[in-house]
DSSP file (Angstrom, degrees, kcal/mol; ACC not computed):
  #  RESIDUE AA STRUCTURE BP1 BP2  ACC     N-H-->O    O-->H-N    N-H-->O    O-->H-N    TCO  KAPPA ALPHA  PHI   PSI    X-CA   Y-CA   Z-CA
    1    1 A X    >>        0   0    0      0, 0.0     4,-2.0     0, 0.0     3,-0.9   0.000 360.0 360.0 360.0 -61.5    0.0    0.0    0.0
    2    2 A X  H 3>  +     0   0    0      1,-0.2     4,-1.8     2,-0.2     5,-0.2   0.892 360.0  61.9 -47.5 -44.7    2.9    2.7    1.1
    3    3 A X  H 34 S+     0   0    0      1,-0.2    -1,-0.2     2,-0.2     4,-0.1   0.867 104.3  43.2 -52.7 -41.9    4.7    1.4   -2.0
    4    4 A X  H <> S+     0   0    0     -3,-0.9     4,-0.9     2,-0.2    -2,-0.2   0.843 110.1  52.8 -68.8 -45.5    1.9    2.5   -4.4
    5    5 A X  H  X S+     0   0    0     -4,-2.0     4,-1.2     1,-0.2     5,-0.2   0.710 112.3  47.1 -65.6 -18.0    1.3    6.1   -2.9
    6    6 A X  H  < S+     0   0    0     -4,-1.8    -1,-0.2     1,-0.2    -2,-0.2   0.436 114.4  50.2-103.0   1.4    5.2    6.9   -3.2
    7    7 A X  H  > S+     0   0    0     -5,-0.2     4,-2.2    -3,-0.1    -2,-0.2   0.765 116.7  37.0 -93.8 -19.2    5.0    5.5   -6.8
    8    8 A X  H  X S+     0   0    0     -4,-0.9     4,-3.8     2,-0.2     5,-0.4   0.842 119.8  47.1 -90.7 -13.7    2.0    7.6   -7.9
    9    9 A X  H >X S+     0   0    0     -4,-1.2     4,-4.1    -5,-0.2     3,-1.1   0.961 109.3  55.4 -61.7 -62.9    3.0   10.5   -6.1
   10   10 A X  H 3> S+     0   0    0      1,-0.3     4,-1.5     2,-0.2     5,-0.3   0.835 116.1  38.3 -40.3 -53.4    6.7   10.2   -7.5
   11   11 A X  H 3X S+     0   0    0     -4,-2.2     4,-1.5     2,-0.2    -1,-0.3   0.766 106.8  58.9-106.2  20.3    5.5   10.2  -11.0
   12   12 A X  H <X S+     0   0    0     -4,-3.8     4,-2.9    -3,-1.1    -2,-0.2   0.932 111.7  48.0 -39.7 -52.4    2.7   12.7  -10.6
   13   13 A X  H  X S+     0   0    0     -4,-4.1     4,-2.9    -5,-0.4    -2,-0.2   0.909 115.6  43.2 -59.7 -36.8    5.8   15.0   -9.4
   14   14 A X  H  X S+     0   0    0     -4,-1.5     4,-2.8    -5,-0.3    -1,-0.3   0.899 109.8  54.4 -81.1 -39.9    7.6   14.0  -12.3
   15   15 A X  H  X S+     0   0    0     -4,-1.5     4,-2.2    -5,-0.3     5,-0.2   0.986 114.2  43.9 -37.3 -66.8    4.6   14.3  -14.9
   16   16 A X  H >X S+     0   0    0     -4,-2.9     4,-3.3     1,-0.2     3,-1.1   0.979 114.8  47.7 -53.5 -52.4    4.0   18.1  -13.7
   17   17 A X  H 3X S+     0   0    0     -4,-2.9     4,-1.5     1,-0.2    -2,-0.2   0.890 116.5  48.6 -49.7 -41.0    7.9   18.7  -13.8
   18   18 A X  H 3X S+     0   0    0     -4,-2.8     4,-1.7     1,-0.3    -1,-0.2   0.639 109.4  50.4 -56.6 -44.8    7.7   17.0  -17.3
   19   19 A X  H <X S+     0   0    0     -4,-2.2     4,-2.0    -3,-1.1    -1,-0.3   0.830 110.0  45.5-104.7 -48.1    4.9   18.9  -18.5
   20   20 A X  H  X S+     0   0    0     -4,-3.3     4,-1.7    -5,-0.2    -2,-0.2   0.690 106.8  61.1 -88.0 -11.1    6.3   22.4  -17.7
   21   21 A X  H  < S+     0   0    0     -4,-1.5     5,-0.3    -5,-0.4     4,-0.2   0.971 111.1  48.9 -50.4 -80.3    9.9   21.2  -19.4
   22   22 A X  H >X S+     0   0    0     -4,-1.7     3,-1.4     2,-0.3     4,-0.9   0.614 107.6  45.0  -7.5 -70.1    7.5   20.9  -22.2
   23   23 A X  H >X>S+     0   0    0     -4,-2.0     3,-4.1     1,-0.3     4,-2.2   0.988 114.7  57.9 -50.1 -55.0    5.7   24.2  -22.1
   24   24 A X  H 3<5S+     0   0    0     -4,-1.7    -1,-0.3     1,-0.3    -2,-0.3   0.435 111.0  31.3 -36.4 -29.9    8.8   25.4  -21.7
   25   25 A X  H <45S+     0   0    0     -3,-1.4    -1,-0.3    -4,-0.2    -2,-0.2   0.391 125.7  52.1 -96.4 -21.5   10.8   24.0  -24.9
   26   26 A X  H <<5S+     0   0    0     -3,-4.1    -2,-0.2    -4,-0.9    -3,-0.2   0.727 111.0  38.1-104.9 -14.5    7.2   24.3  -26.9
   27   27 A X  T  <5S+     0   0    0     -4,-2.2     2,-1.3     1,-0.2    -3,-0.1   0.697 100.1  73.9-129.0 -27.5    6.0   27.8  -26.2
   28   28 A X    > < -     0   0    0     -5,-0.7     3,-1.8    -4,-0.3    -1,-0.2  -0.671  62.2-157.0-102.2 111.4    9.5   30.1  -26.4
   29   29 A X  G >  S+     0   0    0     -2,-1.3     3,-1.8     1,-0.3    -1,-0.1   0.819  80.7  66.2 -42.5 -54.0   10.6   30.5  -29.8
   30   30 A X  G 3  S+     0   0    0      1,-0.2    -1,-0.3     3,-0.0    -2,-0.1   0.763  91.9  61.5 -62.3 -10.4   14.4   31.2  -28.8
   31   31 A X  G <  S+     0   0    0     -3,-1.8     5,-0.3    -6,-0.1    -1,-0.2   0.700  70.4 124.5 -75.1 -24.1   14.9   28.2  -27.6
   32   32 A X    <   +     0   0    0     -3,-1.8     2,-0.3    -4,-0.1     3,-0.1  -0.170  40.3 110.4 -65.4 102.2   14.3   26.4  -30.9
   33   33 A X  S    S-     0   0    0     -2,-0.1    -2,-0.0     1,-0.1    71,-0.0  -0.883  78.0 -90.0-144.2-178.0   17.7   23.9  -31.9
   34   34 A X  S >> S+     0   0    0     -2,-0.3     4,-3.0     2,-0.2     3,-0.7   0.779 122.6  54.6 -37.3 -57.4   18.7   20.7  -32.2
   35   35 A X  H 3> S+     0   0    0      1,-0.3     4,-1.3     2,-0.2     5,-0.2   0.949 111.5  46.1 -53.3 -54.7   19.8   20.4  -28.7
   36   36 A X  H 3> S+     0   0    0     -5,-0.3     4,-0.9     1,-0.2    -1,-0.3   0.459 105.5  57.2 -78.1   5.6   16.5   21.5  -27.6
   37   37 A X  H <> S+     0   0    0     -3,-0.7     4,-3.2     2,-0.2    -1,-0.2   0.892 107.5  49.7 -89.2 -51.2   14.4   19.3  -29.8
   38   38 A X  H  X S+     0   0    0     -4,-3.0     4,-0.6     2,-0.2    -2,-0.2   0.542 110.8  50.0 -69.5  -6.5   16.1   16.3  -28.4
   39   39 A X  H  X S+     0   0    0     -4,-1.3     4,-2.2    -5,-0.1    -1,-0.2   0.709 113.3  48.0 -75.1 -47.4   15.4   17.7  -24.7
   40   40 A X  H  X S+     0   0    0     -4,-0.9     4,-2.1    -5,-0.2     5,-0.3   0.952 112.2  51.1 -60.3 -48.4   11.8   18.2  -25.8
   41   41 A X  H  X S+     0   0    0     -4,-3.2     4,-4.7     1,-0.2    -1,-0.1   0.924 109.3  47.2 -24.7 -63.8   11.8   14.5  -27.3
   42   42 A X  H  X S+     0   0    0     -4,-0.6     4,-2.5     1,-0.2    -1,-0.2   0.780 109.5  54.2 -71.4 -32.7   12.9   13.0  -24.4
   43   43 A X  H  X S+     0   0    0     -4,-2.2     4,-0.9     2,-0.2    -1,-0.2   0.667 112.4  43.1 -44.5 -27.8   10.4   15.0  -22.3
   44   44 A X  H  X S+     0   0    0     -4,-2.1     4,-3.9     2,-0.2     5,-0.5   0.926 113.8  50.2 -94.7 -59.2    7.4   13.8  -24.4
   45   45 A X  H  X S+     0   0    0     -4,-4.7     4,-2.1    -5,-0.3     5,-0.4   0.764 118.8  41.7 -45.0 -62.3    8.9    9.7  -24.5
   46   46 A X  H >X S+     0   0    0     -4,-2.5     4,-2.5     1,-0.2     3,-0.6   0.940 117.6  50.0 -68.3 -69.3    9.4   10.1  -20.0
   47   47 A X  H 3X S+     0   0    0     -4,-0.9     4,-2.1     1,-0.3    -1,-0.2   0.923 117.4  38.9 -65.4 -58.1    5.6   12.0  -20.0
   48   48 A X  H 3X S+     0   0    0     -4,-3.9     4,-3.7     1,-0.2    -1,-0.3   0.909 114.7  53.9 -76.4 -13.8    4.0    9.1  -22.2
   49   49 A X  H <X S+     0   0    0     -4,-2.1     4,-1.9    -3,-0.6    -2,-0.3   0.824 115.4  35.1 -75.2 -27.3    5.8    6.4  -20.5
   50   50 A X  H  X S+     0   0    0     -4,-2.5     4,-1.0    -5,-0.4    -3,-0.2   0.884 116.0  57.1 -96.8 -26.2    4.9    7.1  -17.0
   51   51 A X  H >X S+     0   0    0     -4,-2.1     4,-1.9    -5,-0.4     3,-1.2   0.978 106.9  46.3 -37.5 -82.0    1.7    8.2  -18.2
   52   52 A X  H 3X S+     0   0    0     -4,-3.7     4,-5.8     1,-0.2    -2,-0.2   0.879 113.9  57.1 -36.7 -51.2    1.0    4.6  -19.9
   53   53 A X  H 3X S+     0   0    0     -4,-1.9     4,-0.8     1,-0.2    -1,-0.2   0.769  98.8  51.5 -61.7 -27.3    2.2    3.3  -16.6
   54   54 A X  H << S+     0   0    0     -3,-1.2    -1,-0.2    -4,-1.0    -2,-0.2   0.622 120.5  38.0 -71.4 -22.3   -0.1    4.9  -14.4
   55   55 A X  H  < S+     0   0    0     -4,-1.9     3,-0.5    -5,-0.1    -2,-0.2   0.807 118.0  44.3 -75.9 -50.4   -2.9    3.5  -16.6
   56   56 A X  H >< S+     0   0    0     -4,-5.8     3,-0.7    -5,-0.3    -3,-0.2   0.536  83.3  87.0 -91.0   5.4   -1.7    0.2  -17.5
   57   57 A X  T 3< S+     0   0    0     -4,-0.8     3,-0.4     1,-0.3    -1,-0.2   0.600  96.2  40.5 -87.2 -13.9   -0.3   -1.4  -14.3
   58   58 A X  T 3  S+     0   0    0     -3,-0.5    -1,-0.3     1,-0.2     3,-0.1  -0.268  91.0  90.7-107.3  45.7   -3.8   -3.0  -13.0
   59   59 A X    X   +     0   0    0     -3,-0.7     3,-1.5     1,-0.1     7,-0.4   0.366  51.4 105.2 -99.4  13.8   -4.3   -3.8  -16.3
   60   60 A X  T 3  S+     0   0    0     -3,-0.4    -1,-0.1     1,-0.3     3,-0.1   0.557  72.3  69.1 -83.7  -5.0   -2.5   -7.4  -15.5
   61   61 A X  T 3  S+     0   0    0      1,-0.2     2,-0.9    -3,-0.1    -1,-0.3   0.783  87.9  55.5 -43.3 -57.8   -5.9   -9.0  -15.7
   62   62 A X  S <> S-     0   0    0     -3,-1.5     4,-1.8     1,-0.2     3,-0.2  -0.834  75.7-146.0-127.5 121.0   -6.9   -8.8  -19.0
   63   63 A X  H  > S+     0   0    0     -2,-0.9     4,-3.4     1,-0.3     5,-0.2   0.808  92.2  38.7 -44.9 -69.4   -4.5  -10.4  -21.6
   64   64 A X  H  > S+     0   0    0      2,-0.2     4,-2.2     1,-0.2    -1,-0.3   0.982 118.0  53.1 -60.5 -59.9   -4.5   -8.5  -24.9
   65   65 A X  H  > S+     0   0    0      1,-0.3     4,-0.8     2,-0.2    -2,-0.2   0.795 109.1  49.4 -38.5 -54.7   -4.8   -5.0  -22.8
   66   66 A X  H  X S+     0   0    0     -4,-1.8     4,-1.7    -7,-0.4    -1,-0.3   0.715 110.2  49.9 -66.4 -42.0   -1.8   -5.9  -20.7
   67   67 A X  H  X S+     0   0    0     -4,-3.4     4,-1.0    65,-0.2    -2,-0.2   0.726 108.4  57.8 -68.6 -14.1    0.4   -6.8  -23.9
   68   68 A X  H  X S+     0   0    0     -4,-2.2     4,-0.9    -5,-0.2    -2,-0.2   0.838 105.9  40.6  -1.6 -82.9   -0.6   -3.8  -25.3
   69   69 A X  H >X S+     0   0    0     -4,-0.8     4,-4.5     2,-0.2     3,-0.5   0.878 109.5  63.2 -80.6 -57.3    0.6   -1.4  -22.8
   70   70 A X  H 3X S+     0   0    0     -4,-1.7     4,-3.4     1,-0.2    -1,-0.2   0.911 107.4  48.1 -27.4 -51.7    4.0   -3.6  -22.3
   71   71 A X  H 3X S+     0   0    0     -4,-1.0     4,-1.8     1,-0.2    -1,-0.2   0.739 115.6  38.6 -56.1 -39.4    4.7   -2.7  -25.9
   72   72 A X  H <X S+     0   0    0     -4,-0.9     4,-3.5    -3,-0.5     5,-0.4   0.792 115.6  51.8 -72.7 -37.4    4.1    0.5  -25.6
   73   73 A X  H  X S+     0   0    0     -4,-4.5     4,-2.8     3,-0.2    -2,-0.2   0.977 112.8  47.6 -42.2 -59.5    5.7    0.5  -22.3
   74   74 A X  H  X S+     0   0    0     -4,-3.4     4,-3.8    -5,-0.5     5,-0.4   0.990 113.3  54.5 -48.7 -84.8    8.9   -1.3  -24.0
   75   75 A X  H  X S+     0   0    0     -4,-1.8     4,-1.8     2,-0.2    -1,-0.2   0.677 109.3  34.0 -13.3 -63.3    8.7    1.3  -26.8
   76   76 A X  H  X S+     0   0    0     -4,-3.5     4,-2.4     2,-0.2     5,-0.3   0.923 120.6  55.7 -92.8 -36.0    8.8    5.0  -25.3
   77   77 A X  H  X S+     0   0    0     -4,-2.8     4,-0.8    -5,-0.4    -2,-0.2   0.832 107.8  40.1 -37.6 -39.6   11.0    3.6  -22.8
   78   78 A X  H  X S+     0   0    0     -4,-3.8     4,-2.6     2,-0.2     3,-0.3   0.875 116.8  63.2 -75.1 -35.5   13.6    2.2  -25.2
   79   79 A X  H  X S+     0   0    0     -4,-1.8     4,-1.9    -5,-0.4    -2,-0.2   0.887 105.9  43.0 -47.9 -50.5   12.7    5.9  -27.1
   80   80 A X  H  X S+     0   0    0     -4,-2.4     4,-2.0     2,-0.2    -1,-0.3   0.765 105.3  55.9 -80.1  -6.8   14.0    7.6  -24.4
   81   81 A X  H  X S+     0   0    0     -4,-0.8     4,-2.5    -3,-0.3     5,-0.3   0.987 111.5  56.2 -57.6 -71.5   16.9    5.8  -23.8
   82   82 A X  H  X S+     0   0    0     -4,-2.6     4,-2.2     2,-0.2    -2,-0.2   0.753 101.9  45.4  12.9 -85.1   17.3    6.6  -27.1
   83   83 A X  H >X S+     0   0    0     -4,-1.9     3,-2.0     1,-0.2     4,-1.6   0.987 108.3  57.6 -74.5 -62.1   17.1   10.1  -27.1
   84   84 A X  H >X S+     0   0    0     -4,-2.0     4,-0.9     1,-0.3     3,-0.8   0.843 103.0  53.7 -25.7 -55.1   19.3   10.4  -24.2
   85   85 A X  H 3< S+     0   0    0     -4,-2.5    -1,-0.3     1,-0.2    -2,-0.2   0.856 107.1  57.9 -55.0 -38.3   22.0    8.4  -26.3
   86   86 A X  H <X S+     0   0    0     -4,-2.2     4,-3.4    -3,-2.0    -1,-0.2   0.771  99.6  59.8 -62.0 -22.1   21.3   11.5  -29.1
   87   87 A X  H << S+     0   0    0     -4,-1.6    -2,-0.2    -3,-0.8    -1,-0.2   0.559 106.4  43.2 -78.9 -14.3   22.3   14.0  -26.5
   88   88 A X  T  < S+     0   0    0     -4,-0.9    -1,-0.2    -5,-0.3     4,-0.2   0.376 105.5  57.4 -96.2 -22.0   25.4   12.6  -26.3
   89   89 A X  T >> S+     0   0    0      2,-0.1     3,-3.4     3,-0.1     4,-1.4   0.874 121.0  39.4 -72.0 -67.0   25.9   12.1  -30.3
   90   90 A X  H 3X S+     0   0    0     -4,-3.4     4,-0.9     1,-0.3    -3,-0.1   0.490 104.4  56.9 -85.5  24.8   25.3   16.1  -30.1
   91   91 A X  H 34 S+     0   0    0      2,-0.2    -1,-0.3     3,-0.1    -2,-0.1   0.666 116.1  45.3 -87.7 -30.0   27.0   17.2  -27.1
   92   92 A X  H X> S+     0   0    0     -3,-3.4     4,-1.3    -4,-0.2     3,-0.6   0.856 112.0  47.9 -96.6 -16.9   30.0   15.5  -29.1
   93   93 A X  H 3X S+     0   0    0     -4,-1.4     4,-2.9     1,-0.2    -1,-0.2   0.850 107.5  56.7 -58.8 -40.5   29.3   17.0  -32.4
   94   94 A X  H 3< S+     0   0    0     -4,-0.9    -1,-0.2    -5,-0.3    -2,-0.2   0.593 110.8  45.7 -45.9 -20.3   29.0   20.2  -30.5
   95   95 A X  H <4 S+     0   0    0     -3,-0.6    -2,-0.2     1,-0.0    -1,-0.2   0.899 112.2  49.3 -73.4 -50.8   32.7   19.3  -29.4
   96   96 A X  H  < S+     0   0    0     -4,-1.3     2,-1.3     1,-0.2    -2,-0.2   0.938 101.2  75.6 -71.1 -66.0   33.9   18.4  -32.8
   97   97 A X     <  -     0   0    0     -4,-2.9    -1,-0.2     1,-0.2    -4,-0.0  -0.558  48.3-173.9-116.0 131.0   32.7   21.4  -34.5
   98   98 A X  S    S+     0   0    0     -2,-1.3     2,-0.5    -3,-0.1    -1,-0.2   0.684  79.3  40.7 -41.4 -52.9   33.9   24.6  -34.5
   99   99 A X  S    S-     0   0    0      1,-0.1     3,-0.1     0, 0.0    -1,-0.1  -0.757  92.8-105.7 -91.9 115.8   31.2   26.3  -36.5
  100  100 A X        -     0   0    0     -2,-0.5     2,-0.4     1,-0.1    -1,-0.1  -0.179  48.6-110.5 -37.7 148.9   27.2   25.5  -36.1
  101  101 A X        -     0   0    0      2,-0.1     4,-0.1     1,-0.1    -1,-0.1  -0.690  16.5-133.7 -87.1 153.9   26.5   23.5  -39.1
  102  102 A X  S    S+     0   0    0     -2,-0.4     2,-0.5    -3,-0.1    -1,-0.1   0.517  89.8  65.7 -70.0 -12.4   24.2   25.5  -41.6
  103  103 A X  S    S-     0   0    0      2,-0.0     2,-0.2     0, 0.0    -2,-0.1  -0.943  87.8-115.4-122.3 141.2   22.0   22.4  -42.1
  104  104 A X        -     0   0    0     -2,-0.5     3,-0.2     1,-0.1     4,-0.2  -0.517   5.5-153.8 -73.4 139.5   19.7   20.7  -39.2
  105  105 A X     >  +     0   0    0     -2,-0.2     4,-3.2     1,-0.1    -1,-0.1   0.441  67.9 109.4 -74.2 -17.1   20.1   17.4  -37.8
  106  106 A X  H  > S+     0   0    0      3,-0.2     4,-4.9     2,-0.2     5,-0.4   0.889  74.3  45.0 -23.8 -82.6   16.6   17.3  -36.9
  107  107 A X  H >> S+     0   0    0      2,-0.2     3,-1.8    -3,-0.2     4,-0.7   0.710 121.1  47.5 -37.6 -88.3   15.0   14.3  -39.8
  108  108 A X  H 3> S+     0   0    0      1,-0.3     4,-2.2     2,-0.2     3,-0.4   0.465 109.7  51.7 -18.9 -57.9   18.4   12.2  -38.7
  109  109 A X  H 3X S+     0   0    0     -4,-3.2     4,-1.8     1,-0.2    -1,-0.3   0.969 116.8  38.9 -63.5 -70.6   17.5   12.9  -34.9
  110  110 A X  H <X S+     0   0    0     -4,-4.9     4,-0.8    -3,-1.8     5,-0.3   0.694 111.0  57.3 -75.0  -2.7   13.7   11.5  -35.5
  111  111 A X  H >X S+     0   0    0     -4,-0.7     4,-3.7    -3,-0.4     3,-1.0   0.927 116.9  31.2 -70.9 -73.6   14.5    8.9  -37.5
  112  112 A X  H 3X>S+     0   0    0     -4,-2.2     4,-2.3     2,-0.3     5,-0.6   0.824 117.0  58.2 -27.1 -68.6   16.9    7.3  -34.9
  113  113 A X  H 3<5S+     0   0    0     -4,-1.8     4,-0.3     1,-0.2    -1,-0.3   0.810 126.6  15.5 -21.7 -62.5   15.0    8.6  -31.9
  114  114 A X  H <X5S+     0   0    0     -3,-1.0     4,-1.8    -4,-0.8    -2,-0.3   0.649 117.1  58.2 -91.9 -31.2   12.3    6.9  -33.1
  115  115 A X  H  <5S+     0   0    0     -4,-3.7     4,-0.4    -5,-0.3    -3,-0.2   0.734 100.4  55.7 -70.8 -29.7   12.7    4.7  -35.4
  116  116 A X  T >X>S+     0   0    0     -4,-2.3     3,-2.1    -5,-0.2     4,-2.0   0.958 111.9  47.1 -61.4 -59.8   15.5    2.1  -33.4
  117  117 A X  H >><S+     0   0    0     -5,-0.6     3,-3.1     1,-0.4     4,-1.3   0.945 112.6  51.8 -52.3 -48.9   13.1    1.7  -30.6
  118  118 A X  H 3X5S+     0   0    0     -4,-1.8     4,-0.6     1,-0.4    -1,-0.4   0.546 114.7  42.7 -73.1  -4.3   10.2    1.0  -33.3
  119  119 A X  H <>5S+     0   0    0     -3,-2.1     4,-1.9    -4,-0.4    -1,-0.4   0.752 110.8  49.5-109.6 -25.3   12.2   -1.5  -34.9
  120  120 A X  H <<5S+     0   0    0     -3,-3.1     4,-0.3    -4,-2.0    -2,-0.2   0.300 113.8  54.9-120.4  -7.3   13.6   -3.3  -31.8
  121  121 A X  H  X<S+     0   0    0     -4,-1.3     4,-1.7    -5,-0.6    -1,-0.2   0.861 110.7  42.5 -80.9 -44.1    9.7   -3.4  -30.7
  122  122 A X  H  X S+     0   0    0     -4,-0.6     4,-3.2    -5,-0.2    -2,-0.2   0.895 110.4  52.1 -91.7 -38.3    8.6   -4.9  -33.5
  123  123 A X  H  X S+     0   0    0     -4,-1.9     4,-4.9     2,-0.2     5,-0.4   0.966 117.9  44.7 -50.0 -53.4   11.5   -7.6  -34.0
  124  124 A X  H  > S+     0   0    0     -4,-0.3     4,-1.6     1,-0.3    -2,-0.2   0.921 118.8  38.0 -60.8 -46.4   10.8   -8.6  -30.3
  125  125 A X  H  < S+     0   0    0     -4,-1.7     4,-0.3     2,-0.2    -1,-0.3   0.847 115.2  49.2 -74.5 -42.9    7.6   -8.6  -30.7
  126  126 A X  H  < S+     0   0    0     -4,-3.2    -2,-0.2     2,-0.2    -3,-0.2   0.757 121.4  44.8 -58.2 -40.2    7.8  -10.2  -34.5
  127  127 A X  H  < S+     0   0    0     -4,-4.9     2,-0.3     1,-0.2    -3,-0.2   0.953 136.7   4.2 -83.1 -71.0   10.5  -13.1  -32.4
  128  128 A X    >X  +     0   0    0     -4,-1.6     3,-1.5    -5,-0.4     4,-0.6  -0.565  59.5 167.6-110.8  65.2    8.1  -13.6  -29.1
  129  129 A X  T 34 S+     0   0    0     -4,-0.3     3,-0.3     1,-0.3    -1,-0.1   0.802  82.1  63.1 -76.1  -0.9    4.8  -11.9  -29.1
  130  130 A X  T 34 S+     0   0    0      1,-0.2    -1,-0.3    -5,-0.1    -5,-0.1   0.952  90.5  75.6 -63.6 -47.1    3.6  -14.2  -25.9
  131  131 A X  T <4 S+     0   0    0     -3,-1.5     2,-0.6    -7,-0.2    -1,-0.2   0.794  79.5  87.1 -67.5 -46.1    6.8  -12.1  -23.8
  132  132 A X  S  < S+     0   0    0     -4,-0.6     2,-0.3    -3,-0.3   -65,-0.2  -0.451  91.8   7.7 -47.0 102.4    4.6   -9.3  -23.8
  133  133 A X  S    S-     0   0    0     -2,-0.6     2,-0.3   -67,-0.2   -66,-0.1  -0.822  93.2 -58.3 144.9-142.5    2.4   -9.4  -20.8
  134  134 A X    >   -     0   0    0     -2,-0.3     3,-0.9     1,-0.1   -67,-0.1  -0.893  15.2-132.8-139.8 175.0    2.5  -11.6  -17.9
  135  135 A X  T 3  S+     0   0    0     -2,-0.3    -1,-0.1     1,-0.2    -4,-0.0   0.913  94.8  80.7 -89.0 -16.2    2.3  -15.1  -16.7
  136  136 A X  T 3         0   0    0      1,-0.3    -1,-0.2    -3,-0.0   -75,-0.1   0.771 360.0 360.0 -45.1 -30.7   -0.4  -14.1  -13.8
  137  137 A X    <         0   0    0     -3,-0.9    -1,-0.3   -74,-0.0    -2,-0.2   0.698 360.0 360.0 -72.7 360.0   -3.3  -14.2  -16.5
């Protein structure tokens, strides 16, 4: 019971913090890079993952529902790992080169972002789709 109220409170707190990162990246125009697209990313991937988790975790009851939300679960989690791992390609491109590049990194940055997880979702899923859920049903 104590375990459950300090997990939804902890990511309620984190949800709100999450959500005003957001505004924050979404609403002031000067902010607008690379850098800061892949800080916004990673904000929406944490926000839907913890989100999904506050929805789907008494979902272990009904089969399909509960593989479902794993997948997704699986998904923006491996996404934000993800983007975090981009933040680190351009903290070292930022190293490397002297001069901002003239051209955005952006498409590259959403392919990757997104596109690794979705592929490593779908293999896994394509390999085992039973591993998604749990054995309690």
């Amino acid at each position: 019971m104590l375990l459950d109220v300090i997990t939804w409170v902890g990511i309620l707190l984190s949800l709100v913090c999450l959500l005003i990162s957001l505004f924050t990246f979404c609403f002031f125009r000067g902010l607008q890079s690379d850098r800061n697209t892949i800080h916004k990313n990673l904000c929406i991937c944490l926000f839907i993952a913890e989100s999904l988790f506050l929805v789907g975790i008494n979902r272990g009851d009904q089969p399909i529902a509960c593989a479902v939300f794993a997948a997704l679960l699986h998904f923006f989690f491996l996404a934000a790992f993800t983007w975090m791992f981009l933040e680190g390609v351009q903290l070292y491109i930022m190293l490397v080169e002297v001069f901002e590049s003239e051209h955005s990194r952006r498409r590259y940055f959403y392919i990757v972002g997104y596109g690794v997880p979705a592929l490593i979702v779908a293999v896994s899923a394509a390999v085992d789709y039973r591993s998604y859920g749990t054995e309690r049903v």
